[in-house]
C-alpha positions as YAML, in Angstrom:
chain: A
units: angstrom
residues:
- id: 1
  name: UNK
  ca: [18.17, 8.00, 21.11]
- id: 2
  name: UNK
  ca: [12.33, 2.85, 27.68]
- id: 3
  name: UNK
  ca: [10.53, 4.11, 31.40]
- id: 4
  name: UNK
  ca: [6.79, 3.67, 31.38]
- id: 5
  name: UNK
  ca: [4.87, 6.36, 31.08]
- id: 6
  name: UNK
  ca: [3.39, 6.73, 34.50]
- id: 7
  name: UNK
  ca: [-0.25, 7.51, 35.05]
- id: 8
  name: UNK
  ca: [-1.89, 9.45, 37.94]
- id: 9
  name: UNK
  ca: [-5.22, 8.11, 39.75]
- id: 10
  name: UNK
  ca: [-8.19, 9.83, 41.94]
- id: 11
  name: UNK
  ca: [-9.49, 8.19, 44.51]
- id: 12
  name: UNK
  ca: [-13.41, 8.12, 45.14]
- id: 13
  name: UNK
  ca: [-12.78, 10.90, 47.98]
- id: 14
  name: UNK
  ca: [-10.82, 13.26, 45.35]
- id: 15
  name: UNK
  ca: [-13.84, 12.23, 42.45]
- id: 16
  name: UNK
  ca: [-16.61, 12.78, 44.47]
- id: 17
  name: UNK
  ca: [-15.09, 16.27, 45.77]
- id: 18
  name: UNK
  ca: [-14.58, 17.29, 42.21]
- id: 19
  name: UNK
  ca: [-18.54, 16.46, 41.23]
- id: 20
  name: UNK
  ca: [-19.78, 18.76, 44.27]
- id: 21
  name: UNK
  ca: [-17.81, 21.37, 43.15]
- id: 22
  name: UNK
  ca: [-18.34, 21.06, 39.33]
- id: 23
  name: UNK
  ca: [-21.36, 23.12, 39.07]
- id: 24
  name: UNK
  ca: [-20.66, 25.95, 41.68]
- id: 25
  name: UNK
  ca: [-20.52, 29.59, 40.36]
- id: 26
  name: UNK
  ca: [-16.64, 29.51, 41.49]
- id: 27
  name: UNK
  ca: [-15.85, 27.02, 39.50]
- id: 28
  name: UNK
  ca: [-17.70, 27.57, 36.55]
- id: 29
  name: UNK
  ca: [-16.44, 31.35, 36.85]
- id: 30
  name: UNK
  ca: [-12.77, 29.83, 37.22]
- id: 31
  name: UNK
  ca: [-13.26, 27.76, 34.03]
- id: 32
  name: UNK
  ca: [-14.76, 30.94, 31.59]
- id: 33
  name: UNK
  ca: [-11.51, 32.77, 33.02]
- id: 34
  name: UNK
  ca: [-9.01, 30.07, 32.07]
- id: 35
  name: UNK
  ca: [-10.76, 29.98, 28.76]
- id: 36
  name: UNK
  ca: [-10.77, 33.26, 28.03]
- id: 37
  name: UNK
  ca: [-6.96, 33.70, 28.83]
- id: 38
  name: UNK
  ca: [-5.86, 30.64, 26.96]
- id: 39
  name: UNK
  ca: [-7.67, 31.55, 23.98]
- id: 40
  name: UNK
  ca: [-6.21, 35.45, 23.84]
- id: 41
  name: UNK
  ca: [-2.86, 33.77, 24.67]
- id: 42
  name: UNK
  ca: [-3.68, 31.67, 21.30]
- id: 43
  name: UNK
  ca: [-4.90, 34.53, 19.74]
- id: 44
  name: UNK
  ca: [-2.06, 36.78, 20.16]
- id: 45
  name: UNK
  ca: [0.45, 34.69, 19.49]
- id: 46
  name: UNK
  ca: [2.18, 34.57, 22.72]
- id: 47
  name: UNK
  ca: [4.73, 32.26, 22.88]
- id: 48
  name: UNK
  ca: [5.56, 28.46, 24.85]
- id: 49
  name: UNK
  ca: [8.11, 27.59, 26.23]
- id: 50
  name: UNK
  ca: [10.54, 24.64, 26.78]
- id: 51
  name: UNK
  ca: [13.89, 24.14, 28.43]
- id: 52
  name: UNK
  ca: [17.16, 22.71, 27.49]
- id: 53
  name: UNK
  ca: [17.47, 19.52, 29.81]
- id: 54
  name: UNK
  ca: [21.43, 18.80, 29.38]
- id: 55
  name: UNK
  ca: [24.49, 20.35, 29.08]
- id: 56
  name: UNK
  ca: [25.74, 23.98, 29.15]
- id: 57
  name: UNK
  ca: [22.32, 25.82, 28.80]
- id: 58
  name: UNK
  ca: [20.43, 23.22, 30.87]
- id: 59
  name: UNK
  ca: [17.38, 24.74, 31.97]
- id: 60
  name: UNK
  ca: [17.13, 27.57, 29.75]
- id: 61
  name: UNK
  ca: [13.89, 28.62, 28.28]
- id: 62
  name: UNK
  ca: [13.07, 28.14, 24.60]
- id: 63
  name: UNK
  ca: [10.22, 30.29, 23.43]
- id: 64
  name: UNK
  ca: [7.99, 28.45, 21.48]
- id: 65
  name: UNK
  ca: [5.86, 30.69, 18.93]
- id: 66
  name: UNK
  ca: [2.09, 29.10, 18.33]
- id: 67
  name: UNK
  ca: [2.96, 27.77, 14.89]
- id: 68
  name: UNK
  ca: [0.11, 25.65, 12.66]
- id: 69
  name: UNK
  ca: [1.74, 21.70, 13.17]
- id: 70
  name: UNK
  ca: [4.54, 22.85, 15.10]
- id: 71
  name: UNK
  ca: [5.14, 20.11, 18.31]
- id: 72
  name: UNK
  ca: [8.73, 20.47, 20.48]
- id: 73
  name: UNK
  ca: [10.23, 17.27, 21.08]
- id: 74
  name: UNK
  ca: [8.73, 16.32, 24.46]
- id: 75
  name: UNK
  ca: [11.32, 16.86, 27.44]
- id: 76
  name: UNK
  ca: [11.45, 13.30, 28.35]
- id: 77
  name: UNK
  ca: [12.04, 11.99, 24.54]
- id: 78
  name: UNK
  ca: [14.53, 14.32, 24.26]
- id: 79
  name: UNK
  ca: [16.54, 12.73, 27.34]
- id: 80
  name: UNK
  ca: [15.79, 9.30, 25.63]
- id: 81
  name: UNK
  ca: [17.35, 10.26, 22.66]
- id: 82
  name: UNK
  ca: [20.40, 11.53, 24.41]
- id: 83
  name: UNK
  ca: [21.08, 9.12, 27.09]
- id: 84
  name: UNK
  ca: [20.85, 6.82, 23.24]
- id: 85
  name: UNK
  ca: [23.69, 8.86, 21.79]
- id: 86
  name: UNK
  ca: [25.44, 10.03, 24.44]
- id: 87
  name: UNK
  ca: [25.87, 13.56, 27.12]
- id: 88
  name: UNK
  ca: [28.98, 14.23, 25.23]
- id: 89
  name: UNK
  ca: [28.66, 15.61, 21.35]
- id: 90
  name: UNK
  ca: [31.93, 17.23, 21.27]
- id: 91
  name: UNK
  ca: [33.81, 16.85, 17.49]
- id: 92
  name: UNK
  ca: [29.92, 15.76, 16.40]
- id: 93
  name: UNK
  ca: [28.38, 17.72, 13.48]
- id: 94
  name: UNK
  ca: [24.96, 17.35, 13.70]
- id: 95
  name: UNK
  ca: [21.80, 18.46, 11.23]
- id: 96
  name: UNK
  ca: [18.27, 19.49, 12.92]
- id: 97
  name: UNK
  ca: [16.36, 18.79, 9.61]
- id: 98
  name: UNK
  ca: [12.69, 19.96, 10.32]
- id: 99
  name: UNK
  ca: [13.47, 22.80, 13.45]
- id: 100
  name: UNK
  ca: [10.61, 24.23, 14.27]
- id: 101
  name: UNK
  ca: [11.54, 25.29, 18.23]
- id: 102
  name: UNK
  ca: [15.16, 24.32, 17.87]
- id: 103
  name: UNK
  ca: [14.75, 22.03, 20.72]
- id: 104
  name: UNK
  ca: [16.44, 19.40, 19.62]
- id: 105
  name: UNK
  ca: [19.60, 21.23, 17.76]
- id: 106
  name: UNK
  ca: [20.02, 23.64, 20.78]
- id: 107
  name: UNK
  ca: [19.99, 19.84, 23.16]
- id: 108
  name: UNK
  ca: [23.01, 18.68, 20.73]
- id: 109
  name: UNK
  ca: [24.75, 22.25, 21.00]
- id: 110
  name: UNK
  ca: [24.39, 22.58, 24.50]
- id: 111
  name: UNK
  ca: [26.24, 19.01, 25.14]
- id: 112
  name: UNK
  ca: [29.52, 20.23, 22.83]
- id: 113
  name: UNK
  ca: [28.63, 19.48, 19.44]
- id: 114
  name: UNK
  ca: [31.05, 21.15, 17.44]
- id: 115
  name: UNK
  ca: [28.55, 22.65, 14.54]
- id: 116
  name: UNK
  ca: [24.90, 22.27, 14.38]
- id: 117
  name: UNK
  ca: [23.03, 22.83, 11.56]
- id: 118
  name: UNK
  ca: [19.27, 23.98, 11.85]
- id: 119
  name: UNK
  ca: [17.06, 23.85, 8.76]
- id: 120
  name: UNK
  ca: [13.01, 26.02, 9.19]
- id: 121
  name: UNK
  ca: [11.09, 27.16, 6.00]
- id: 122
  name: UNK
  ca: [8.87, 29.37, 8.20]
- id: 123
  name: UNK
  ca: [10.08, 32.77, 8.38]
- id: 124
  name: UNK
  ca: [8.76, 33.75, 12.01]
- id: 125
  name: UNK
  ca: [10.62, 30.26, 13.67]
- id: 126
  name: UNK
  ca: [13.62, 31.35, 11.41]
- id: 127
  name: UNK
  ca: [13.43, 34.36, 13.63]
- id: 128
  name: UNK
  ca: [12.95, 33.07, 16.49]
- id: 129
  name: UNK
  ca: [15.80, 30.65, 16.26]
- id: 130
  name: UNK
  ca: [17.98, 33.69, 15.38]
- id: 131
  name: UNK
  ca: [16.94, 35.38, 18.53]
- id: 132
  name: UNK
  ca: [18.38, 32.59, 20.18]
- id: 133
  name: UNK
  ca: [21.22, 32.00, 18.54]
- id: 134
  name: UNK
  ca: [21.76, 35.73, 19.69]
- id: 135
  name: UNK
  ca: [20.80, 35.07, 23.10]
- id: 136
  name: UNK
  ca: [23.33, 32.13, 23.72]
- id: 137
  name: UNK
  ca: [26.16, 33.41, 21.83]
- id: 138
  name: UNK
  ca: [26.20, 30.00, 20.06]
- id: 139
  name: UNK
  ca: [28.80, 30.65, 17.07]
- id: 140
  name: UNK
  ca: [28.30, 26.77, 16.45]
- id: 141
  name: UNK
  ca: [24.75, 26.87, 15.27]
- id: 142
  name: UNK
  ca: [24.24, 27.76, 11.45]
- id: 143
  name: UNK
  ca: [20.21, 28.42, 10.45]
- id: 144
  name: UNK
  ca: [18.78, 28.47, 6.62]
- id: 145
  name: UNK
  ca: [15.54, 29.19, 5.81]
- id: 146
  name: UNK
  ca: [15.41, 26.10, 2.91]
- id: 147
  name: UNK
  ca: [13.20, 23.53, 2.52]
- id: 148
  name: UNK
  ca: [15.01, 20.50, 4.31]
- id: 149
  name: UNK
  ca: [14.35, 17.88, 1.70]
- id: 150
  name: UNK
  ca: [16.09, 20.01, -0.98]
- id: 151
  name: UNK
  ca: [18.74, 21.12, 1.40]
- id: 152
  name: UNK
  ca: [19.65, 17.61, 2.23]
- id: 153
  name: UNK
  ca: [19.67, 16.39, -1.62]
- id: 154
  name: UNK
  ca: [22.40, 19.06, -2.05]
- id: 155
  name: UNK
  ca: [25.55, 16.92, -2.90]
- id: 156
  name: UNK
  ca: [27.49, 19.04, -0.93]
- id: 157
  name: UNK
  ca: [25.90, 17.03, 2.26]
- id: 158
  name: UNK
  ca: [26.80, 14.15, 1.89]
- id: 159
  name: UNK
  ca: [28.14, 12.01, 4.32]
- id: 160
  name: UNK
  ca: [28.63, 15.75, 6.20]
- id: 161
  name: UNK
  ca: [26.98, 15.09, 9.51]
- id: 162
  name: UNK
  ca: [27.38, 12.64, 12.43]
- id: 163
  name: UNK
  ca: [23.26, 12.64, 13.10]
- id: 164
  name: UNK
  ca: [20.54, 13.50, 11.80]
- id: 165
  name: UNK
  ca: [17.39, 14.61, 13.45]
- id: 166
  name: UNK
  ca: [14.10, 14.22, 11.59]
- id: 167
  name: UNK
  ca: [10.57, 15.83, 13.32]
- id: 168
  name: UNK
  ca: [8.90, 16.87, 10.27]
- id: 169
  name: UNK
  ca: [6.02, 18.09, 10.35]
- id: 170
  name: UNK
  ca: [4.41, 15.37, 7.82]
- id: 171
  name: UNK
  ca: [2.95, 12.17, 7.63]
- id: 172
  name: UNK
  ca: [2.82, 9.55, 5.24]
- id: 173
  name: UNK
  ca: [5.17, 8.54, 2.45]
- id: 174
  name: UNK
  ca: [7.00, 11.62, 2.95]
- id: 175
  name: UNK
  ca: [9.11, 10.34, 5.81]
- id: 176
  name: UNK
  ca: [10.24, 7.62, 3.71]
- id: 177
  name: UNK
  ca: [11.52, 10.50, 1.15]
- id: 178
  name: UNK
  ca: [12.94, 11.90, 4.44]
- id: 179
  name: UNK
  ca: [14.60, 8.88, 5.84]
- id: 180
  name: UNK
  ca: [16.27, 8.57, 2.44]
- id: 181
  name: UNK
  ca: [17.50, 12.48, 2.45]
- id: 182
  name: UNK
  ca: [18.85, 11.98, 5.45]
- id: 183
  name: UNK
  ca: [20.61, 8.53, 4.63]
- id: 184
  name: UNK
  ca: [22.57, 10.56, 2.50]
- id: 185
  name: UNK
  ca: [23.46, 12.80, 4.76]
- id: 186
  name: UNK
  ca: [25.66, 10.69, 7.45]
- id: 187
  name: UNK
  ca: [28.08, 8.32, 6.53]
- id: 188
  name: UNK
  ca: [28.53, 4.93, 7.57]
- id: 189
  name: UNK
  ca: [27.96, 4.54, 11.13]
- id: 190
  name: UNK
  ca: [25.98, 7.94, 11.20]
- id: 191
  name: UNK
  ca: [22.69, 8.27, 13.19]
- id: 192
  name: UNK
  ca: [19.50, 9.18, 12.10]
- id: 193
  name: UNK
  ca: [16.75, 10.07, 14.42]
- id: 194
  name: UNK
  ca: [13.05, 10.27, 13.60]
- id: 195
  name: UNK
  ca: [9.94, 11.04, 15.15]
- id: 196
  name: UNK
  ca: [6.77, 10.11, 13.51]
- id: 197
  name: UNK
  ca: [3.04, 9.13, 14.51]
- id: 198
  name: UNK
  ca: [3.52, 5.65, 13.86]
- id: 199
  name: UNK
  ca: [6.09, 3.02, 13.93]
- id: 200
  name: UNK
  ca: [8.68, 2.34, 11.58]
- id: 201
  name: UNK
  ca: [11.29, -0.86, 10.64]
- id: 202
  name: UNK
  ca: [14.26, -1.17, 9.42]
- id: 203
  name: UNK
  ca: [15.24, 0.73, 6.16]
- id: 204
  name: UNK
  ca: [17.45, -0.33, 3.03]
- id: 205
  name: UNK
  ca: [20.78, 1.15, 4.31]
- id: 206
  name: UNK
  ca: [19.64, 1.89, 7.34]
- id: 207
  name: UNK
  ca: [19.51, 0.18, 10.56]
- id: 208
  name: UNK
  ca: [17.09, 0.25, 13.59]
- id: 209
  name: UNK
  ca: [19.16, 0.57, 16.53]
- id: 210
  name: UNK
  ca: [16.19, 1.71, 18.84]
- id: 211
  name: UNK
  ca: [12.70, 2.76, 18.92]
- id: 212
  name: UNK
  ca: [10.34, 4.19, 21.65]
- id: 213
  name: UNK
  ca: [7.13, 5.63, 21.73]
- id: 214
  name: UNK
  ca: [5.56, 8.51, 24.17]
- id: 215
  name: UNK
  ca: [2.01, 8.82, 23.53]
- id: 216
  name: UNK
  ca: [1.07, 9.08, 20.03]
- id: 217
  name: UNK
  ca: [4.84, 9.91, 19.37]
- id: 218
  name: UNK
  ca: [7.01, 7.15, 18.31]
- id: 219
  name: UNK
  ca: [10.53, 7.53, 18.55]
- id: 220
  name: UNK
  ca: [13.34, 5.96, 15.87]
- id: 221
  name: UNK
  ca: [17.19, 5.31, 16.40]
- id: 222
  name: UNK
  ca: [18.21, 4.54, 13.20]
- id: 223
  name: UNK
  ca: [22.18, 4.12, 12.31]
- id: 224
  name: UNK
  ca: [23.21, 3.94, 8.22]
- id: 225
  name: UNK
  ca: [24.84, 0.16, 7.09]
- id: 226
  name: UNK
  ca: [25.41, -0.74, 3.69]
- id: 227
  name: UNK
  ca: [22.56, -1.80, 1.73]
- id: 228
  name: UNK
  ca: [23.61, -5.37, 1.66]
- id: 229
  name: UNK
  ca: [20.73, -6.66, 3.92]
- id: 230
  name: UNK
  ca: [22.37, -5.86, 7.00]
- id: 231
  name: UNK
  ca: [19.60, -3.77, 8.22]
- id: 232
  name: UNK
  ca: [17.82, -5.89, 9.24]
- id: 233
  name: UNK
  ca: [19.79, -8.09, 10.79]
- id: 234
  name: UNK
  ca: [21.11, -5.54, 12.92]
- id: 235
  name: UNK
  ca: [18.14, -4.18, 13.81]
- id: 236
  name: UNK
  ca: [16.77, -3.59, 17.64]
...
């Protein structure tokens, strides 16, 4: 919730065509131009963009505001992830912890889930989730500006949610702090997703069902069991 990345080469035709044109005046010109109109995009804020892959909205745009830390889940993790739990969400409740983009709550809302709860501290992707929210008419989407750790330690959440997706924008011992939010979040049986920079294991309570990795993002199926030691052995 595993294809090999695959990896493009030159030939020595296509390299040596690229050195003879490296230096020309064209080329250098072309570069300074590209340069100049990535860094005003940068500098004014314009947004990226990524698309829903599945369901309802599939292939809608998602703008992406240039945010400080802020990475959308990668197109093809995201269809990992859901070819792991499923095309179908319908009756799920699910919890986009860390939101940034939305990409991943707007993936679960677009394939039926029945509510989806995003969670964004920064007050221009609050806004931009809204807009939206707006834009698809999705009734079944609820966005807080919280903190997500403090959100999830509410009482009121527990065992609420089918999954949990976790893309914080962290590293360290925080995930674990995450991971353990989050735990408390699903019941048993419940899924907990997580994407972090390096790989993780098993968890008391919690057990790997799948893992991936895309680069220098690693990708986590976990699914909550009873802290008994049956992590572990269930583990993937």
């Amino acid at each position: 919730m595993s294809s090999p990345r695959s990896s493009s080469r030159s030939g020595p035709r296509s390299a040596r065509a690229g050195a003879a044109g490296a230096d020309s005046p064209t080329a250098k010109g072309a570069r300074s131009d590209a340069g100049r109109r990535a860094a005003e995009k940068v500098a004014s804020g314009a947004p990226q963009e990524v698309r829903i892959i599945g369901g309802q909205w599939r292939r809608t745009p998602l703008p992406v505001p240039v945010s400080s830390g802020l990475r959308p889940t990668p197109a093809r993790v995201r269809e990992t992830l859901f070819n792991w739990l499923g095309q179908d969400l319908q009756g799920w409740r699910v919890l986009d912890a860390y939101a940034g983009s939305g990409a991943l709550g707007w993936e679960a809302a677009s394939r039926g889930a029945d509510e989806v709860v995003m969670l964004e501290r920064e007050p221009a992707l609050v806004r931009g989730l809204q807009a939206v929210k707006t834009r698809l008419q999705a009734r079944q989407v609820h966005i807080h500006q919280t903190d997500a750790l403090t959100w999830m330690s509410q009482p009121a959440q527990a065992g609420r949610f089918d999954a949990v997706f976790l893309d914080p924008p962290f590293d360290g011992q925080a995930f674990d702090r995450a991971l353990a939010a989050a735990r408390g979040c699903v019941p048993e049986g419940g899924w907990i997703y997580l994407e972090a920079s390096c790989a993780f294991e098993a968890r008391p309570g919690l057990a790997l069902h799948r893992r991936d990795r895309a680069g220098a993002v690693h990708f986590h199926l976990f699914r909550r069991v009873e802290e008994d030691g049956r992590a572990h052995a269930l583990s993937a």
